[in-house]
C-alpha positions, -999 to +999 in steps of 0.1 A: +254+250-489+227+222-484+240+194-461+240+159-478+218+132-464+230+098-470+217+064-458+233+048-426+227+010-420+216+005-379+214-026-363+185-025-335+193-050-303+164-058-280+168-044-243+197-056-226+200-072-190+189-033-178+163-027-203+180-006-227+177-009-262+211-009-282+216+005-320+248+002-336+259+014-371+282-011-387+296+013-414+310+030-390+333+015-363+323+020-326+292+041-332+270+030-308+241+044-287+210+031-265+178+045-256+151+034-234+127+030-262+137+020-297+124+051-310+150+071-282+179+047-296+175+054-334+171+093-323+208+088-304+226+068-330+217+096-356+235+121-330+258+091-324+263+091-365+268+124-370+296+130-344+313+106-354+316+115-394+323+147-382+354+133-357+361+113-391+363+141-415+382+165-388+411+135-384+412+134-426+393+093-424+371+080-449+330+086-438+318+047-438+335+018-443+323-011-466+313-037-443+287-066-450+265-084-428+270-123-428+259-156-412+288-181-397+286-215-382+303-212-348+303-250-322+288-242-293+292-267-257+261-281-251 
């Protein structure tokens, strides 16, 4: 059997206070990975990705879930 390929949203954060850079994937909670280049983050959040559908589908949980990305107002002190 062919495996399925499917399109995961990734959020790309520039490098942190230590210089890595930090991808996320919002469809699915607590996937997360870094890399010292962007191009080593997005090639760890795909392992990243695919570890965690497959901890998903061993535990019987859905593959993504529906999330949405949007802007809120939030005060700030100055």
């Amino acid at each position: 059997m062919r495996p399925m390929t499917r399109q995961f949203r990734v959020v790309v954060e520039d490098r942190d206070a230590d210089g890595w850079i930090v991808a996320e994937c919002p469809d699915l909670p607590g996937c997360v990975s870094q890399g010292r280049t962007e191009r080593e983050a997005i090639d760890n959040i795909k392992d990243a990705i695919r570890a965690s559908l497959k901890t998903r589908r061993d535990h019987g949980l859905p593959l993504h879930v529906d999330s949405h990305i949007c802007a809120i107002e939030v005060e700030v002190p100055a």
